[in-house]
Z-matrix of the N, CA and C atoms (Angstrom, degrees):
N
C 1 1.454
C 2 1.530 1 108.72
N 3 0.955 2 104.29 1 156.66
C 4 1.771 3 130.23 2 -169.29
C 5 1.600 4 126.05 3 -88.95
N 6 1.149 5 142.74 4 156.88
C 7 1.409 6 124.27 5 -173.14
C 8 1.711 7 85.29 6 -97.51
N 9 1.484 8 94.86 7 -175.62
C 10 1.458 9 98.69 8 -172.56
C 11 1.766 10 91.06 9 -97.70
N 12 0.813 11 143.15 10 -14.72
C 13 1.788 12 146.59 11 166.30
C 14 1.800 13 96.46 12 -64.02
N 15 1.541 14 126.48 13 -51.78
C 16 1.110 15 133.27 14 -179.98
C 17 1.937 16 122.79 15 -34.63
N 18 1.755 17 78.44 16 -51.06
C 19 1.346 18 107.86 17 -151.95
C 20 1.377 19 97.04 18 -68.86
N 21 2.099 20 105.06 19 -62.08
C 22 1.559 21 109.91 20 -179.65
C 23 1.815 22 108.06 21 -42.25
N 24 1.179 23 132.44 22 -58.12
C 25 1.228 24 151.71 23 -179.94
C 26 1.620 25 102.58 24 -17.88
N 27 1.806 26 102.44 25 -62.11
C 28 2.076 27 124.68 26 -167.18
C 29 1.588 28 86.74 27 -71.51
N 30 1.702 29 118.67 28 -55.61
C 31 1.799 30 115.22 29 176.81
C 32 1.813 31 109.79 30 -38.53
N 33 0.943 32 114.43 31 -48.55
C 34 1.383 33 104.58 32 -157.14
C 35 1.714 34 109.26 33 -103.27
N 36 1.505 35 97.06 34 5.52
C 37 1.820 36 107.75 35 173.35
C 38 1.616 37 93.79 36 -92.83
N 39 1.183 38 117.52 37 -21.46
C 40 2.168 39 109.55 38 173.32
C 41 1.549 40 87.23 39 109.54
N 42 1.119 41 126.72 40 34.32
C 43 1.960 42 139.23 41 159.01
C 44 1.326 43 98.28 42 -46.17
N 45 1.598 44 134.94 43 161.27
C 46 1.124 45 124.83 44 171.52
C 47 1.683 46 103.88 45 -132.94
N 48 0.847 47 96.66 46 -4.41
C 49 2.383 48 114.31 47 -170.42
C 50 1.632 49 90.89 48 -151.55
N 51 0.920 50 100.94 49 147.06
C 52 1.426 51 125.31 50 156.84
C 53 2.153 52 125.68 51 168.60
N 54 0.899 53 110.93 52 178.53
C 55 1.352 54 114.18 53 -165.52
C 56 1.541 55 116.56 54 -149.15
N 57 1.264 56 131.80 55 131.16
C 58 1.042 57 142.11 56 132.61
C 59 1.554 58 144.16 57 -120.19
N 60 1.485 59 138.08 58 -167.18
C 61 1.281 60 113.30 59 -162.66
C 62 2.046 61 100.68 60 -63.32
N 63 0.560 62 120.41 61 -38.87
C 64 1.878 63 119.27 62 -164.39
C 65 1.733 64 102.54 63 -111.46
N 66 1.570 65 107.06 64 -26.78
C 67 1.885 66 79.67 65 -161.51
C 68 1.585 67 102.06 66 -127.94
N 69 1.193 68 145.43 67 155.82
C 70 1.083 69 146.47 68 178.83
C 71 1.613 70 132.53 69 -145.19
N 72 1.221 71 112.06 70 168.22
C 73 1.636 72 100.55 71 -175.18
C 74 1.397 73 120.51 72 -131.49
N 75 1.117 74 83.09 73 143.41
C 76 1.660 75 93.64 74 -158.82
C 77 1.581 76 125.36 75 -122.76
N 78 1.472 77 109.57 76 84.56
C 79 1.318 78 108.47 77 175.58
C 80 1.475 79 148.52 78 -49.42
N 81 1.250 80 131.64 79 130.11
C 82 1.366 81 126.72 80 -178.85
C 83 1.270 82 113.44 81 -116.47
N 84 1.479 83 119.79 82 179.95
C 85 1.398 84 120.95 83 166.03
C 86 1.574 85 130.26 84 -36.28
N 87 1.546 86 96.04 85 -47.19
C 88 1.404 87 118.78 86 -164.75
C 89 1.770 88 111.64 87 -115.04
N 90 0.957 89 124.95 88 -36.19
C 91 1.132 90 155.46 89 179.72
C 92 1.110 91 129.88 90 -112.98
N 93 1.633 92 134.03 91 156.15
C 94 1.275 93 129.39 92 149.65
C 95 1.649 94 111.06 93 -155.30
N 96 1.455 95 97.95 94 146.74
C 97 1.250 96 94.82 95 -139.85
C 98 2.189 97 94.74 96 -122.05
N 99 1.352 98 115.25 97 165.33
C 100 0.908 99 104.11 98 -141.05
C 101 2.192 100 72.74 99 -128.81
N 102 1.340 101 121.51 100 115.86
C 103 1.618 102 121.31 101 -166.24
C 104 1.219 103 93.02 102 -122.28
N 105 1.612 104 111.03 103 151.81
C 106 1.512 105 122.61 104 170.40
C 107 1.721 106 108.67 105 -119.12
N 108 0.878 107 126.45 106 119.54
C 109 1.602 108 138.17 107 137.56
C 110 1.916 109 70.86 108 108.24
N 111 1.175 110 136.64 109 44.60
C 112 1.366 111 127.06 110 170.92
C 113 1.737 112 131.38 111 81.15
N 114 1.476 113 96.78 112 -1.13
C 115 1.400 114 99.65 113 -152.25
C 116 1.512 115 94.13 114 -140.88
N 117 1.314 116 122.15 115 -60.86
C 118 1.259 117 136.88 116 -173.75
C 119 1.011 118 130.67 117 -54.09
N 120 1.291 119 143.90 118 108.99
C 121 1.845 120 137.08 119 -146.99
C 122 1.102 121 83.70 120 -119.53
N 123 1.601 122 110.16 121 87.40
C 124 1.995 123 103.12 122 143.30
C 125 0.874 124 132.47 123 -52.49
N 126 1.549 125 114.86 124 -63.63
C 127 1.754 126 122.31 125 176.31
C 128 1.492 127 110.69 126 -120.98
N 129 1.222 128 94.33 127 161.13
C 130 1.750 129 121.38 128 156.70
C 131 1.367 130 107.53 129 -114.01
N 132 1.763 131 94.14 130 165.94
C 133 1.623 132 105.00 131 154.82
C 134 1.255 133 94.77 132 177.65
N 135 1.517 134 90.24 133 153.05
C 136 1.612 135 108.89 134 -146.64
C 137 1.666 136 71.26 135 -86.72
N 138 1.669 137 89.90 136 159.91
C 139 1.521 138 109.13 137 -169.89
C 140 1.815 139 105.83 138 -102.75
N 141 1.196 140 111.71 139 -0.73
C 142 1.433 141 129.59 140 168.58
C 143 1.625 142 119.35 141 -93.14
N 144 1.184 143 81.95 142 -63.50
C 145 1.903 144 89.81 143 -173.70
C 146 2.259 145 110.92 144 -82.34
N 147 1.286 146 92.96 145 -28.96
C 148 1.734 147 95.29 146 173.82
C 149 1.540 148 88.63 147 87.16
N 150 1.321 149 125.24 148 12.26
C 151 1.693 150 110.57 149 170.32
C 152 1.254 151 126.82 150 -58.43
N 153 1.400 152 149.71 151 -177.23
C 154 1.333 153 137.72 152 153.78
C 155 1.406 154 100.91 153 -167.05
N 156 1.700 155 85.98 154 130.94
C 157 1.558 156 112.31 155 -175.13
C 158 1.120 157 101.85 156 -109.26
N 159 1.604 158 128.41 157 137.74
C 160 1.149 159 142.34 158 179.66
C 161 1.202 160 119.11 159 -126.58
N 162 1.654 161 117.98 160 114.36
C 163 1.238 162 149.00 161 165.77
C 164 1.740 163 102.27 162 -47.02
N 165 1.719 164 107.68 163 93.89
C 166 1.335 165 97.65 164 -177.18
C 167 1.834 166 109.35 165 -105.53
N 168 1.159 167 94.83 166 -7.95
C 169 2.118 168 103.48 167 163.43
C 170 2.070 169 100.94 168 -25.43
N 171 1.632 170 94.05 169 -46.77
C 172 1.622 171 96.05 170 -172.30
C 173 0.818 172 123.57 171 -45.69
N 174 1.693 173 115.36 172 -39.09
C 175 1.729 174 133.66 173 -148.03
C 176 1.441 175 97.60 174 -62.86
N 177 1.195 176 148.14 175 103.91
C 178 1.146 177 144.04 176 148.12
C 179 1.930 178 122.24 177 116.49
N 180 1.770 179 85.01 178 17.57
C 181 1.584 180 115.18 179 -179.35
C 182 1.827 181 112.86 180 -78.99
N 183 1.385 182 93.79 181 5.21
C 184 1.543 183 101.96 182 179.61
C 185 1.537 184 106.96 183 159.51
N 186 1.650 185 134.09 184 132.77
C 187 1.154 186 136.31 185 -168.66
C 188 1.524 187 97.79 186 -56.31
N 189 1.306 188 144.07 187 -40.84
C 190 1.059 189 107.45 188 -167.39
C 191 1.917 190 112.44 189 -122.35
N 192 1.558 191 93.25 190 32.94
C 193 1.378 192 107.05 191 170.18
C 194 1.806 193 98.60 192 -77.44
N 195 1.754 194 93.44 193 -48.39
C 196 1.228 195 79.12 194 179.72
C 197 1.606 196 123.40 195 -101.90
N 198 1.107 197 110.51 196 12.91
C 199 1.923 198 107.03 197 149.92
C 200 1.542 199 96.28 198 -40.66
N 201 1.779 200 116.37 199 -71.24
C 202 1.630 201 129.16 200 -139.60
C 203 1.433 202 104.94 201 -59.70
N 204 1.998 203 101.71 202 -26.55
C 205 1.630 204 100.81 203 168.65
C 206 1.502 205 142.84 204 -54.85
N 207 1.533 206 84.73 205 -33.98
C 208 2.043 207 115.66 206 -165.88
C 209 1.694 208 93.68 207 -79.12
N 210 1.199 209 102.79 208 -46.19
C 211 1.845 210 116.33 209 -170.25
C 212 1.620 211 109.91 210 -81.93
N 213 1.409 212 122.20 211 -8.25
C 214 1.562 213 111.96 212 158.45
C 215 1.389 214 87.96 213 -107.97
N 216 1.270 215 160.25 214 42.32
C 217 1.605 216 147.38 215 131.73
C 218 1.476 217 96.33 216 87.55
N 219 1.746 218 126.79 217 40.39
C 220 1.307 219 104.88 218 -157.21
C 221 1.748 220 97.22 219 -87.05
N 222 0.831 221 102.46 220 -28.40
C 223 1.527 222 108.73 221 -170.84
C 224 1.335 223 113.73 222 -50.72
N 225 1.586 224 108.74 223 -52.86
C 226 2.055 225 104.16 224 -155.06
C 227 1.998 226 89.14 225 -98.57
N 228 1.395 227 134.37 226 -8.33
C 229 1.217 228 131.56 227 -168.07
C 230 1.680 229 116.37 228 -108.18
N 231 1.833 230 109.30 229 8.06
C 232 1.236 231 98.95 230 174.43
C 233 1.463 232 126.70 231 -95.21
N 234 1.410 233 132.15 232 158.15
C 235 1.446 234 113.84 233 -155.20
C 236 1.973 235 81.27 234 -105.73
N 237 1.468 236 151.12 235 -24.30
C 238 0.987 237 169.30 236 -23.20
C 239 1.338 238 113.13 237 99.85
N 240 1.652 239 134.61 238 92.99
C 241 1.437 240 140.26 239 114.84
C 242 1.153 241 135.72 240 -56.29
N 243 1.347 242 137.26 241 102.42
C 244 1.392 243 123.44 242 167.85
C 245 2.140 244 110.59 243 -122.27
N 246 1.267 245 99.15 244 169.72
C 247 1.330 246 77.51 245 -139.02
C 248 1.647 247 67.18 246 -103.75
N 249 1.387 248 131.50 247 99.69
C 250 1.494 249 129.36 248 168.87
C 251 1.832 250 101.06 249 -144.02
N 252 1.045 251 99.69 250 163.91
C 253 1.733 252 125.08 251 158.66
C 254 1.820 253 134.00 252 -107.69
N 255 1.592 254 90.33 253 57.63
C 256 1.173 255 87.81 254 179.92
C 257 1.411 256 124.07 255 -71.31
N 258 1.490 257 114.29 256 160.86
C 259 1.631 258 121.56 257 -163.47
C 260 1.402 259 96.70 258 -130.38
N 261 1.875 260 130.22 259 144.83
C 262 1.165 261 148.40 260 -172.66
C 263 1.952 262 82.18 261 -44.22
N 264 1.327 263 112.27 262 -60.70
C 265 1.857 264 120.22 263 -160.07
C 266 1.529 265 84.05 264 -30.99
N 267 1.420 266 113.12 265 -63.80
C 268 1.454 267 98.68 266 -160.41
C 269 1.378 268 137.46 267 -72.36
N 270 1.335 269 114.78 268 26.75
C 271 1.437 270 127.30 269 -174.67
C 272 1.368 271 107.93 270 -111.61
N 273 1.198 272 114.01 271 131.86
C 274 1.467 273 101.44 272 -165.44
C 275 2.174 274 101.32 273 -125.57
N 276 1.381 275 92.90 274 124.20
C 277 1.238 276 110.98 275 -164.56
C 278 1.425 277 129.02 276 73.62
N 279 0.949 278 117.04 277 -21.71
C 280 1.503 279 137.50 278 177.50
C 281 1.958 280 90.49 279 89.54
């Protein structure tokens, strides 16, 4: 297993799976998306363009929700802020 600095690092190289202790990534058709503690959709990125939008509702949804933010680089590497809390429920099909 991977650190969570590791992980953001493979997310934002165009990774499509990966794992560490709390957050993981999870590829889709169109997308793949970058979840914390299983549920929590920090990021996307389109699986075409390599964009990534970041779910920043999180930033500060728990001290070490947002450690997992600072430690996958979510802050200075998103091309896309929006200020929501999306959840795996709301993804439909991946």
């Amino acid at each position: 297993m991977v650190s969570n600095r590791e992980l953001g690092k493979k997310f934002h190289s165009g990774a499509r799976k990966g794992q560490s202790n709390r957050m993981s990534i999870l590829g889709g058709k169109k997308n793949t998306y970058l979840v914390d503690y299983g549920w929590a959709v920090l990021a996307v990125r389109d699986n075409t363009t390599g964009k990534v939008t970041c779910y920043t509702g999180w930033d500060g949804h728990s001290s070490t929700t947002s450690r997992h933010i600072s430690e996958a680089d979510l802050r200075s590497k998103c091309h896309r802020k929006v200020n929501e809390k999306k959840q795996v429920s709301d993804l439909r099909g991946l």
